[in-house]
DSSP file (Angstrom, degrees, kcal/mol; ACC not computed):
  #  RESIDUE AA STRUCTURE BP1 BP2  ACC     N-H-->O    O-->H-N    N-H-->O    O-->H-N    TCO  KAPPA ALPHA  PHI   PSI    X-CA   Y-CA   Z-CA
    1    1 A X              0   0    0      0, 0.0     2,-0.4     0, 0.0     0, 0.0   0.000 360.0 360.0 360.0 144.8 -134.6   -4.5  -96.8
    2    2 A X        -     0   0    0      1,-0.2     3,-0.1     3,-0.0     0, 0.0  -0.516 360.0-159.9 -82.6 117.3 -137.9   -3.6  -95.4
    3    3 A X        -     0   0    0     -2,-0.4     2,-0.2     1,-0.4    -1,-0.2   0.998  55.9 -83.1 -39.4 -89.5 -140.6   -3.5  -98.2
    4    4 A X        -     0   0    0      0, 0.0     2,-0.4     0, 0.0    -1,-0.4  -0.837  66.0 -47.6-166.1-158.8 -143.0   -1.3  -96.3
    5    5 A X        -     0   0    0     -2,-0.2     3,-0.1     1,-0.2    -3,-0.0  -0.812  46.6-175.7-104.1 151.6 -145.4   -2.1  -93.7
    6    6 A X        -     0   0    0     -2,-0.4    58,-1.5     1,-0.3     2,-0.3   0.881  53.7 -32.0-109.3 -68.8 -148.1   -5.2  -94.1
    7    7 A X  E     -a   64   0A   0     56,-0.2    -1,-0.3     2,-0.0    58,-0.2  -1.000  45.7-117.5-162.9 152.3 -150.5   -5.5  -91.4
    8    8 A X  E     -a   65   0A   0     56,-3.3    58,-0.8    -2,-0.3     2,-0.1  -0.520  34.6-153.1 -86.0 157.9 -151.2   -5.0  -87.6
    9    9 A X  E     -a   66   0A   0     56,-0.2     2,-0.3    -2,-0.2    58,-0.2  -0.681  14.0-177.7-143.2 106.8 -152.0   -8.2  -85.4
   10   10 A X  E     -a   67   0A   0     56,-1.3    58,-2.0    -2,-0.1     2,-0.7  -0.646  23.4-136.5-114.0 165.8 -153.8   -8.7  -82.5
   11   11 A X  E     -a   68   0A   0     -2,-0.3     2,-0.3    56,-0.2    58,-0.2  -0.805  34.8-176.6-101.5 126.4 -154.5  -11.9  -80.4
   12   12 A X  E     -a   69   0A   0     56,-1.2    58,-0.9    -2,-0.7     3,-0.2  -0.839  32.8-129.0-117.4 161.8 -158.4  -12.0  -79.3
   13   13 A X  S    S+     0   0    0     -2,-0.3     2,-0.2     1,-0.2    62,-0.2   0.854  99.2  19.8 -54.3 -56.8 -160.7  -14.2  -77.1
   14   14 A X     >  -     0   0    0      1,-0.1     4,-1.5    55,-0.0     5,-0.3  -0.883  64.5-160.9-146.6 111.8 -163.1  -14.6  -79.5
   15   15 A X  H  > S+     0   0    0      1,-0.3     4,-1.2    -3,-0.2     5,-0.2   0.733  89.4  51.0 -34.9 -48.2 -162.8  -14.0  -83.1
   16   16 A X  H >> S+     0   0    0      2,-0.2     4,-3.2     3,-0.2     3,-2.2   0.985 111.9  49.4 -69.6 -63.7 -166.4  -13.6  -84.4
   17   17 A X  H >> S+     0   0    0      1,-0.3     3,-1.6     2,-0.2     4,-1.2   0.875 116.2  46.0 -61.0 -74.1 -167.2  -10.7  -81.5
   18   18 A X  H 3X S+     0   0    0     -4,-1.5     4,-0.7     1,-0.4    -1,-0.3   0.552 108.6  55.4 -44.5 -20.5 -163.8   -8.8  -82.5
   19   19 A X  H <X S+     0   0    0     -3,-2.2     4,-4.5    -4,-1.2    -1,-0.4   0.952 108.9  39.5 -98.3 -40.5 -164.4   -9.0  -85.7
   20   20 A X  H <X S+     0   0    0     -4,-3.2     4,-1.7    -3,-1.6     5,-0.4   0.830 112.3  63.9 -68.6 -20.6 -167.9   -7.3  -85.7
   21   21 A X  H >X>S+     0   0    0     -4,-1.2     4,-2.9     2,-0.2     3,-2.2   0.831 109.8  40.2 -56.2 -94.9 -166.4   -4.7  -83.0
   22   22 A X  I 3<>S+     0   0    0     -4,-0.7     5,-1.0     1,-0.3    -2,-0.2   0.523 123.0  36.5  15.4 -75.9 -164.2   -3.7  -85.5
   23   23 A X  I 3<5S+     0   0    0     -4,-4.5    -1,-0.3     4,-0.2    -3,-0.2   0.551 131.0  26.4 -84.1 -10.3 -166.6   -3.7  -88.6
   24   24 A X  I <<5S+     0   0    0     -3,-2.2    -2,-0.2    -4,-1.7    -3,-0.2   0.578 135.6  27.3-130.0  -6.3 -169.5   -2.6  -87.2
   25   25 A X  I  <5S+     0   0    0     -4,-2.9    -3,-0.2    -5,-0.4    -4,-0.1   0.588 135.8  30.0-111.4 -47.6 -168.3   -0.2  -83.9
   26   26 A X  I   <S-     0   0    0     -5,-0.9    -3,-0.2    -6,-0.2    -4,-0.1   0.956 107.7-126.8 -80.0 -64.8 -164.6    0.9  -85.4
   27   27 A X      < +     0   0    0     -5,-1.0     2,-0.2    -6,-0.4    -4,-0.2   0.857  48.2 162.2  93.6  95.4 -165.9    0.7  -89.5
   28   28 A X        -     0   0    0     -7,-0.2     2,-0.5    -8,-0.0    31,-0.1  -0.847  43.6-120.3-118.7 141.7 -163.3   -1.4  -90.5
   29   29 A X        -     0   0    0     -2,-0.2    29,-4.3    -5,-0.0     2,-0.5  -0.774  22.3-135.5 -97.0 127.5 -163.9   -3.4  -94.1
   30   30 A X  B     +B   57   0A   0     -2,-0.5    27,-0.2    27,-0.2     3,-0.1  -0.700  27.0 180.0 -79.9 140.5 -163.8   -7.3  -93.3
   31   31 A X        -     0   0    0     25,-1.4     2,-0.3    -2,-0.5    -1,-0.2   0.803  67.8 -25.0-109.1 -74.7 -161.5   -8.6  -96.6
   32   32 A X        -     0   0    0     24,-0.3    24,-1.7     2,-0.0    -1,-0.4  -0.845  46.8-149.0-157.4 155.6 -161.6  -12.4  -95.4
   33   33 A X        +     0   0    0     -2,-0.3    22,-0.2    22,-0.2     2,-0.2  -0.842  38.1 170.1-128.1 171.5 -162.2  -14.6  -91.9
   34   34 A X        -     0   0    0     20,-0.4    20,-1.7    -2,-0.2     2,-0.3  -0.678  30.5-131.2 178.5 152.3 -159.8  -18.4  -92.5
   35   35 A X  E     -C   53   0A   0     18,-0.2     2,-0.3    -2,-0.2    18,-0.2  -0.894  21.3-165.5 -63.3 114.2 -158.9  -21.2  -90.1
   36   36 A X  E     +C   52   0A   0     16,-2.8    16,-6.8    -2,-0.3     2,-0.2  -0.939  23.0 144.1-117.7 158.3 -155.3  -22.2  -90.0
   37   37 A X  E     +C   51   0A   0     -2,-0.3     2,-0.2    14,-0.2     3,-0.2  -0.916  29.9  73.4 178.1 142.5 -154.0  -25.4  -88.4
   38   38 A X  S >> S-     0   0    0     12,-0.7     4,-1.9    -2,-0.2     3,-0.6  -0.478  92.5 -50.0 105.1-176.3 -150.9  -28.1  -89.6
   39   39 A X  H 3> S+     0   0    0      1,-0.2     4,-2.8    -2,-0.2     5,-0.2   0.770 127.6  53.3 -56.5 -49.3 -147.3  -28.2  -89.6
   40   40 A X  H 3> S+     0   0    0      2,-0.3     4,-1.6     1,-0.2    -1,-0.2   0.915 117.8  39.5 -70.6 -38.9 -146.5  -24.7  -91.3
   41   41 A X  H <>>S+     0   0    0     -3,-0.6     4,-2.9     2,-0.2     5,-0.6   0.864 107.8  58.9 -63.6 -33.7 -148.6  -22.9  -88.8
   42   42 A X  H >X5S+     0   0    0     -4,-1.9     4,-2.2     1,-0.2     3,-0.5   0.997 109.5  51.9 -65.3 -68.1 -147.3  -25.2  -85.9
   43   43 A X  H 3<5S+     0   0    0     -4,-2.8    -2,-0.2     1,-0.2    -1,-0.2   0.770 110.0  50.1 -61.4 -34.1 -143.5  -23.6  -87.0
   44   44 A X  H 3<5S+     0   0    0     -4,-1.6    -1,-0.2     1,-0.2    -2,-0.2   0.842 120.5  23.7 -42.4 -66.3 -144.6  -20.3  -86.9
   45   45 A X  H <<5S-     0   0    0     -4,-2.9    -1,-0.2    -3,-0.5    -2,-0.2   0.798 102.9-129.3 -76.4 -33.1 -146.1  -19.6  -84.0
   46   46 A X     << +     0   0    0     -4,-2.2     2,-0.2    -5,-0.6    -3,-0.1   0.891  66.1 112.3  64.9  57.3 -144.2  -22.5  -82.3
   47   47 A X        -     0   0    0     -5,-0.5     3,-0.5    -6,-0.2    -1,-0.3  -0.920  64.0-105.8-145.4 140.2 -146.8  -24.4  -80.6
   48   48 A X  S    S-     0   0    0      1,-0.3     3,-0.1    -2,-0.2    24,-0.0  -0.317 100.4  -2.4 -35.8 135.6 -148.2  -28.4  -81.6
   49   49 A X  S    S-     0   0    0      1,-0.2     2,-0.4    24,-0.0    -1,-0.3   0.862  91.5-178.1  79.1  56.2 -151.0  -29.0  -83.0
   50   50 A X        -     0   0    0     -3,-0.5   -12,-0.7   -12,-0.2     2,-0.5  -0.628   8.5-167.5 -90.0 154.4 -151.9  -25.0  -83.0
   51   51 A X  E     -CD  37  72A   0     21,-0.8    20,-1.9    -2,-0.4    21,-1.7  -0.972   5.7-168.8-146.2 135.9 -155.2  -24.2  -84.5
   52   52 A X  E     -CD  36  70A   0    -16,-6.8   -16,-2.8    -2,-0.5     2,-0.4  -0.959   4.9-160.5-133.8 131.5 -155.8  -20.1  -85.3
   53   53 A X  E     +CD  35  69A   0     16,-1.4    16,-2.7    -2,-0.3   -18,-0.2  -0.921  31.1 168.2-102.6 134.1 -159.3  -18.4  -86.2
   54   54 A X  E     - D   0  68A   0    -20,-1.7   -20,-0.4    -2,-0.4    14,-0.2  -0.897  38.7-160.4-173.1 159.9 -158.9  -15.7  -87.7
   55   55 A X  E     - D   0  67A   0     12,-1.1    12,-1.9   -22,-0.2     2,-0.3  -0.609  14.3-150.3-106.9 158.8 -160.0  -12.3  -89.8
   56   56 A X  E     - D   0  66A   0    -24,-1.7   -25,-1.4    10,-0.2   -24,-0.3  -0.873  21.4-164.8-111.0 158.3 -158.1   -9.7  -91.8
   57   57 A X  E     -BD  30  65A   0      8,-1.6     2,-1.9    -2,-0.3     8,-1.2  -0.959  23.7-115.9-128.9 149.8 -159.8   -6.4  -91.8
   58   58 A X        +     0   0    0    -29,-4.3     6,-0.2    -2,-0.3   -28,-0.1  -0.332  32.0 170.3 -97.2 106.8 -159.2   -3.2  -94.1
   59   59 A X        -     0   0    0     -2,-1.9    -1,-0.2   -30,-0.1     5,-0.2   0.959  51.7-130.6 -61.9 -23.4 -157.8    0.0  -91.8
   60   60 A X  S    S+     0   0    0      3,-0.5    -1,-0.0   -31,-0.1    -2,-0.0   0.265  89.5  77.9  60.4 157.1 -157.0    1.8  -95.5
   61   61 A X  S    S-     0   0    0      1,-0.1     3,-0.1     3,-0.0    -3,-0.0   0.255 125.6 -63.8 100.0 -11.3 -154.4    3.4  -96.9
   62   62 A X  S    S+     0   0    0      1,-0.1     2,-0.7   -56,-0.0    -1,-0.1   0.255 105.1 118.9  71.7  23.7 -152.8   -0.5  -97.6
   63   63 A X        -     0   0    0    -56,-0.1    -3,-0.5    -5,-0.0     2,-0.3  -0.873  47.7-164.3-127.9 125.2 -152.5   -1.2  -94.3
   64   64 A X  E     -a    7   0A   0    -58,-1.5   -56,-3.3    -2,-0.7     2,-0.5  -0.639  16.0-139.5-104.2 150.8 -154.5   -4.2  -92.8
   65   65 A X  E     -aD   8  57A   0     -8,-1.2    -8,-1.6    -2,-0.3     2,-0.6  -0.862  18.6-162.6-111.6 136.6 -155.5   -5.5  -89.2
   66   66 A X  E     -aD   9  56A   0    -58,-0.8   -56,-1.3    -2,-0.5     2,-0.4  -0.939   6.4-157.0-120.9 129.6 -155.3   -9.3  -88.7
   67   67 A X  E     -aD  10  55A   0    -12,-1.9   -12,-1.1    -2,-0.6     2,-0.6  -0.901   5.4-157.3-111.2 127.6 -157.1  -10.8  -85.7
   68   68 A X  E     -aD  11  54A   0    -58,-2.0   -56,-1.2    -2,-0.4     2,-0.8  -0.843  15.6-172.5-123.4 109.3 -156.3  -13.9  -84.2
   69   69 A X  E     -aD  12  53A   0    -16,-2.7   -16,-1.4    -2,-0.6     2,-0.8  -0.791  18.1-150.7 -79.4  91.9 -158.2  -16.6  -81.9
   70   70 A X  E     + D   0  52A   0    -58,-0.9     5,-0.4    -2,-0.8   -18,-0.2  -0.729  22.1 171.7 -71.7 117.2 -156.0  -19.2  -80.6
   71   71 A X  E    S+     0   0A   0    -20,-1.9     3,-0.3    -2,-0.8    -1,-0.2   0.783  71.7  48.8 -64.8 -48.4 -158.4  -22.1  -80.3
   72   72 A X  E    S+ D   0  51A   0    -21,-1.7   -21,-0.8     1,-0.5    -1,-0.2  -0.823 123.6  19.9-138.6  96.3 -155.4  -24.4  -79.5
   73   73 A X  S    S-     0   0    0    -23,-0.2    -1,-0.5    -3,-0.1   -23,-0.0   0.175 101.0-139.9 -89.2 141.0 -153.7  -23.4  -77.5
   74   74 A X        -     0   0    0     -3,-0.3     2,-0.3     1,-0.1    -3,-0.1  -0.293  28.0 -99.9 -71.7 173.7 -156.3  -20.9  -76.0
   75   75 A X        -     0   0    0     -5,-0.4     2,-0.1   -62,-0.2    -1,-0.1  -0.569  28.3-133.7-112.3 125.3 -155.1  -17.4  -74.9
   76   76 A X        -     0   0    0     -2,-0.3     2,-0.5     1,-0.0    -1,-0.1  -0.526  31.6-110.8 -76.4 157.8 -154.3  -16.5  -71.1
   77   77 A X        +     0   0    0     -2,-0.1    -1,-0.0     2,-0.1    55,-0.0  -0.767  41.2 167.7 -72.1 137.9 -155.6  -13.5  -70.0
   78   78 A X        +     0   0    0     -2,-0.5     2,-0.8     2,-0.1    -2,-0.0  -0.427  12.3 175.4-135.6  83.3 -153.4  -10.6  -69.2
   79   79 A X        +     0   0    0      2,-0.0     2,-0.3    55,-0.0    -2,-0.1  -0.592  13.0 168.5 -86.1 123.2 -155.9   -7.6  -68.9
   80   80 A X        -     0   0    0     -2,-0.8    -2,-0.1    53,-0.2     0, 0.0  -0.957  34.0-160.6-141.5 150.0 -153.7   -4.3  -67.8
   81   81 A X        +     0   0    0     -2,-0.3    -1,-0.1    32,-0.0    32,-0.0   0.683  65.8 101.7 -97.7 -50.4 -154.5   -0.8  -67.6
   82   82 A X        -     0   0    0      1,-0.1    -2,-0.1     2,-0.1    31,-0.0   0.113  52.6-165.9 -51.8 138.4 -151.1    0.3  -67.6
   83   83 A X  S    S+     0   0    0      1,-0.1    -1,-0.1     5,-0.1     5,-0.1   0.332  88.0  73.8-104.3  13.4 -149.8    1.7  -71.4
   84   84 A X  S    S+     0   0    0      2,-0.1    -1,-0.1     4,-0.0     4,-0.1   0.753  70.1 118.3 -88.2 -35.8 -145.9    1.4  -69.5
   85   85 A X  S    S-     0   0    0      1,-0.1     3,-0.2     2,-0.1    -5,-0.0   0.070  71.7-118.6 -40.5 139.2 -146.0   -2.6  -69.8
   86   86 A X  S    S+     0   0    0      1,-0.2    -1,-0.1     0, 0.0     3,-0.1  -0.490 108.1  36.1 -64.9 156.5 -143.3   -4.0  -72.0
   87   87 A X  S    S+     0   0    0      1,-0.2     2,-0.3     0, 0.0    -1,-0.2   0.976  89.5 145.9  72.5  53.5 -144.6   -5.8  -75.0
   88   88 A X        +     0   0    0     -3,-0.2     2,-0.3    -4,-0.1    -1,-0.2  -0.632  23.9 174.7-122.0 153.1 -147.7   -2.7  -75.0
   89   89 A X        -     0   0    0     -2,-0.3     2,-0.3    -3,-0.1    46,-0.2  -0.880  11.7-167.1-152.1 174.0 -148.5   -2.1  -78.5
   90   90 A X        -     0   0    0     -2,-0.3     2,-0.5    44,-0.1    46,-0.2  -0.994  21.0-133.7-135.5 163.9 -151.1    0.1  -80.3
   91   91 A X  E     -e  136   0B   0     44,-0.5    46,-0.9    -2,-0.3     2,-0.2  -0.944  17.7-159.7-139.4 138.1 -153.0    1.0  -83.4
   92   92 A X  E     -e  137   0B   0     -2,-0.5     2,-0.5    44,-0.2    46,-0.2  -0.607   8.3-166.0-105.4 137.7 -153.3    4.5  -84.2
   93   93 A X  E     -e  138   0B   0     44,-2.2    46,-1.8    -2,-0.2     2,-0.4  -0.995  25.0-125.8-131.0 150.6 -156.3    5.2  -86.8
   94   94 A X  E     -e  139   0B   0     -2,-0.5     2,-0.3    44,-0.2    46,-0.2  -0.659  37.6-169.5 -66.4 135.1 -156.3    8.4  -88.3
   95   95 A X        -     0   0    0     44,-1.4     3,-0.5    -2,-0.4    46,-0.1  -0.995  23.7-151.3-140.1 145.5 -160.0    9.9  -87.5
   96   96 A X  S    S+     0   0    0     -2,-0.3     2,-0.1     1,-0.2    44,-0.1   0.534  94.3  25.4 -88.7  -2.8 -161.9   12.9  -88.7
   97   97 A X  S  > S+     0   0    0      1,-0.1     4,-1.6     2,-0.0     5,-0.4  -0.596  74.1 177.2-162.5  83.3 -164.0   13.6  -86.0
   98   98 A X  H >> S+     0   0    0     -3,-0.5     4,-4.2     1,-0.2     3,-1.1   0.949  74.7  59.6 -58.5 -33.7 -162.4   12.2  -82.4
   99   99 A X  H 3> S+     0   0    0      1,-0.3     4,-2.2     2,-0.2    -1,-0.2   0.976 113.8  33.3 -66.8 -46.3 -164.5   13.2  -80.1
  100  100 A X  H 34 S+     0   0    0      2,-0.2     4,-0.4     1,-0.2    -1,-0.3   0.523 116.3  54.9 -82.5   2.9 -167.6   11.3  -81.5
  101  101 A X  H XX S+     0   0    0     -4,-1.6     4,-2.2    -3,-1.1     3,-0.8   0.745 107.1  52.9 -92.0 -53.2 -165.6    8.4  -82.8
  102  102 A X  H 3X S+     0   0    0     -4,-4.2     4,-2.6    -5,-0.4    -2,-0.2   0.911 111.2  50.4 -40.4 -48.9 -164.3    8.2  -79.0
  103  103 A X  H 3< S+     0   0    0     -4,-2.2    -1,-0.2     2,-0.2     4,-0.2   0.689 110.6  44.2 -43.7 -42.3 -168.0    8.1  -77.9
  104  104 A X  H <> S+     0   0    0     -3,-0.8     4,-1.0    -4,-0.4     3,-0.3   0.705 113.9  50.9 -98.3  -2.9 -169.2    5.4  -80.2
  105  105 A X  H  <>S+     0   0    0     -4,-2.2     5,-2.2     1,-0.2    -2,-0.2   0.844 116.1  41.7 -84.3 -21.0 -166.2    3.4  -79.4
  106  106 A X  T  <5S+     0   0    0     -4,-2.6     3,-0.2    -5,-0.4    -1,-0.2   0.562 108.8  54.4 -87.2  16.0 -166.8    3.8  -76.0
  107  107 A X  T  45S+     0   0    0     -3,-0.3     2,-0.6     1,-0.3    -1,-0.2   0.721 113.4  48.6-110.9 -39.4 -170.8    3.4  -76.0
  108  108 A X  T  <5S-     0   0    0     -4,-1.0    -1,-0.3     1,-0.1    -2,-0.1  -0.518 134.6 -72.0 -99.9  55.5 -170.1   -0.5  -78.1
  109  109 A X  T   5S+     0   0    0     -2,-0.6    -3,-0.2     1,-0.5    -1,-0.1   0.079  79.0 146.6  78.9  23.3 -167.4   -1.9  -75.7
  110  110 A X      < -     0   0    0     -5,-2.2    -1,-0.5    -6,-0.2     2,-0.3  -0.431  58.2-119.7 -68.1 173.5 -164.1    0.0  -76.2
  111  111 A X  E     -F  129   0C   0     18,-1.2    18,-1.2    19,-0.0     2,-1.0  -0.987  27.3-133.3-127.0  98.8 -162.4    0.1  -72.7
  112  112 A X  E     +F  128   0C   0     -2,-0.3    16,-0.2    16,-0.2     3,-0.1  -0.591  35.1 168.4 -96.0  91.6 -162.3    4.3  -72.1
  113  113 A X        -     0   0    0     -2,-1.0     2,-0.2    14,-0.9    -1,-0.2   0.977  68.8 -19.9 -69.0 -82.0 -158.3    4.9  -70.6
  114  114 A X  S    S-     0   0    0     13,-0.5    13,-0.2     3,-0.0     2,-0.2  -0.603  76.5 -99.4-154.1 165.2 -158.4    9.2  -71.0
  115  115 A X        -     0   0    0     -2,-0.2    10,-0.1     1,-0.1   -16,-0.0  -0.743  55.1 -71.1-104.3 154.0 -160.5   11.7  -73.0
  116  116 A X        +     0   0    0     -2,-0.2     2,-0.5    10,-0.1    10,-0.2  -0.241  64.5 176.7 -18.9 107.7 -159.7   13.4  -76.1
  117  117 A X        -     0   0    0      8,-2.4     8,-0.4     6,-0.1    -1,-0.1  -0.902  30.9-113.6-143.5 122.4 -156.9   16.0  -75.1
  118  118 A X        -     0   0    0     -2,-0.5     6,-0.2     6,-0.2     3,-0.1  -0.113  23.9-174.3 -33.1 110.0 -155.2   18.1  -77.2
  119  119 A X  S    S-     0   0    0      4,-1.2     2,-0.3     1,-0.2    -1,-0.2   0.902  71.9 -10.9-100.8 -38.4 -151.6   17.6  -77.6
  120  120 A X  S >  S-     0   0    0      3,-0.3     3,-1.6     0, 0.0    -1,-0.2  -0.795 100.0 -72.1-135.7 159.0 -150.2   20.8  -80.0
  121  121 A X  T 3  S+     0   0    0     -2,-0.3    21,-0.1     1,-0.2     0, 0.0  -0.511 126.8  23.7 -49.6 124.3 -152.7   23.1  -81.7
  122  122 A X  T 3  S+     0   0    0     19,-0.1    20,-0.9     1,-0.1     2,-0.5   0.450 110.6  83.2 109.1 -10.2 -154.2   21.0  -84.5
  123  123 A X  E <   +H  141   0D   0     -3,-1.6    -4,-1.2    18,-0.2    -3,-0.3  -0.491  46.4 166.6-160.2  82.4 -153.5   17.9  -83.0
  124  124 A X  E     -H  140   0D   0     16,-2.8    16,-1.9    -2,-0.5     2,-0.2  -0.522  12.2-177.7-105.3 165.4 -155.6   15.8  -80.2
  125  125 A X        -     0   0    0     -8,-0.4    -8,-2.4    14,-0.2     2,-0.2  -0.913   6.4-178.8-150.3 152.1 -155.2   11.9  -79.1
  126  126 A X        -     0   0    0     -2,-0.2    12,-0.9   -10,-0.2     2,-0.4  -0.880  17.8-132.3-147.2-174.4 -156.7    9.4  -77.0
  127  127 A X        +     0   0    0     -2,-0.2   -14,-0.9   -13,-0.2   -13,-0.5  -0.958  28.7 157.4-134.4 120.0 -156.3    5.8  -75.9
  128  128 A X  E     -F  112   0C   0     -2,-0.4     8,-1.4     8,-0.3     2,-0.3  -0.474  25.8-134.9-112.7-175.8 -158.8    3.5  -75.7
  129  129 A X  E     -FG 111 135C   0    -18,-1.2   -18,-1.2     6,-0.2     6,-0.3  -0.842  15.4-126.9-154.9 145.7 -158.9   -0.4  -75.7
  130  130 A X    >   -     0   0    0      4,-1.4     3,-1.1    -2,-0.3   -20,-0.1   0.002  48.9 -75.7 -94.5-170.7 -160.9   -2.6  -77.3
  131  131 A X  T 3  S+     0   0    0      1,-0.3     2,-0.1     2,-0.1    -1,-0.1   0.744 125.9  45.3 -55.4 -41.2 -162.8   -5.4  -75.6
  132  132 A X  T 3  S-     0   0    0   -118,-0.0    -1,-0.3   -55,-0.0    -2,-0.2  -0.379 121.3-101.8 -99.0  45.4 -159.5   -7.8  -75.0
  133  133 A X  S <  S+     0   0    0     -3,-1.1   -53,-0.2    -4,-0.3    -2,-0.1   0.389  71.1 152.4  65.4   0.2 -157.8   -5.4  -74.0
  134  134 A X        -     0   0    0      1,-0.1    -4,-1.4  -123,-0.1     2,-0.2  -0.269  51.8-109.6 -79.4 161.9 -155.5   -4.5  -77.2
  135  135 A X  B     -G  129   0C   0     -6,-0.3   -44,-0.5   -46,-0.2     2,-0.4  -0.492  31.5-166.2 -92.6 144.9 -154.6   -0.6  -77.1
  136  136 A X  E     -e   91   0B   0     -8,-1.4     2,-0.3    -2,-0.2    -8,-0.3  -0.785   4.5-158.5-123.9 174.2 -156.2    1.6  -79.8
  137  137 A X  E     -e   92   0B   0    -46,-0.9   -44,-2.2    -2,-0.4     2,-0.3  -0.872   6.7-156.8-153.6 127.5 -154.8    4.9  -80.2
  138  138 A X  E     -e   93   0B   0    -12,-0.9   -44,-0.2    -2,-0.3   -36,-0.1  -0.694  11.6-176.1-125.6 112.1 -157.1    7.8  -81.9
  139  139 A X  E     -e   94   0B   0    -46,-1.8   -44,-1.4    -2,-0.3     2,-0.2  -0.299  16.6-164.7-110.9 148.1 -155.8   10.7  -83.6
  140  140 A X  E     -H  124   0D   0    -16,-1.9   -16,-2.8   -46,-0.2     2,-0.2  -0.823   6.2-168.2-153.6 118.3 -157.1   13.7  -85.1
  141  141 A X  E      H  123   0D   0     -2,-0.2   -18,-0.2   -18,-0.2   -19,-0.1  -0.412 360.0 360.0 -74.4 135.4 -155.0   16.1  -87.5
  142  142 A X              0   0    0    -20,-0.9   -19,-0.1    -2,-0.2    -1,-0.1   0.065 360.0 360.0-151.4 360.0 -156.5   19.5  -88.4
C-alpha cells in the first residue's frame, strides 16, 4: 500500500546549474547535493558502472525534488516542445503570485510554452520548462 508521495525526479545536463535554477530562480531550499556510483546504484537504474550527481531540493509541504546528472552514462538529448509526448511529466508548484513568478522564471532561463491563462474563476495555470527541458507547471488558487 502506497505510503504517500516522496519526491519528484528529474534527469539534468548539468547538476550544479539546475540546482542553482531551482534555488536561486524557482526558491527551492537545497537539503543536500551526493554522488552515487557501485553495484546498488548499477541495479537500480540498470546501467554498469553508472555514476549519478545529484541534489535533493525542498518544494514544501513534504514533498521533495531530486535532480539527477548522469555522468556515466551521460544523458541524450530529447528537447520537445510538445506537452502530448508519452513519458511527458510535470511539477506543479502551488504559487501566490503567477504572473510575476512566470516572469522571473522566464527572465533566468525557464523555456516560456503559454502565458498565464485563466482556467475557472479563481484558478489560472501555465507551463513552462526549465533549462533541460523538464515541464514545470504553475498554478495559482484564489
Amino acid at each position: 500500500m502506497v505510503q504517500k508521495l516522496h519526491h519528484t525526479g528529474f534527469v539534468v545536463k548539468n547538476v550544479e546549474e539546475s540546482t542553482a535554477f531551482y534555488r536561486d530562480v524557482v526558491g527551492l531550499s537545497l537539503i543536500r547535493a551526493y554522488e552515487r556510483m557501485g553495484t546498488g546504484i548499477d541495479q537500480v537504474v540498470g546501467y554498469e558502472n553508472a555514476h549519478l550527481s545529484a541534489a535533493i531540493l525542498d518544494i514544501g509541504g513534504g514533498h521533495i525534488l531530486e535532480l539527477i546528472q548522469y555522468v556515466n552514462p551521460r544523458s541524450e538529448d530529447r528537447p520537445t516542445e510538445e506537452r502530448n509526448v508519452l513519458g511527458a511529466t510535470h511539477l506543479a508548484l502551488l504559487v501566490d503570485d503567477i504572473h510575476a513568478m512566470y516572469a522571473r522564471l522566464a527572465e533566468k532561463g525557464g523555456q516560456v510554452m503559454n502565458p498565464p491563462a485563466e482556467l475557472e474563476p479563481g484558478r489560472i495555470a501555465c507551463y513552462l520548462q526549465d533549462p533541460d527541458g523538464n515541464w514545470i507547471e504553475l498554478l495559482e488558487l484564489s
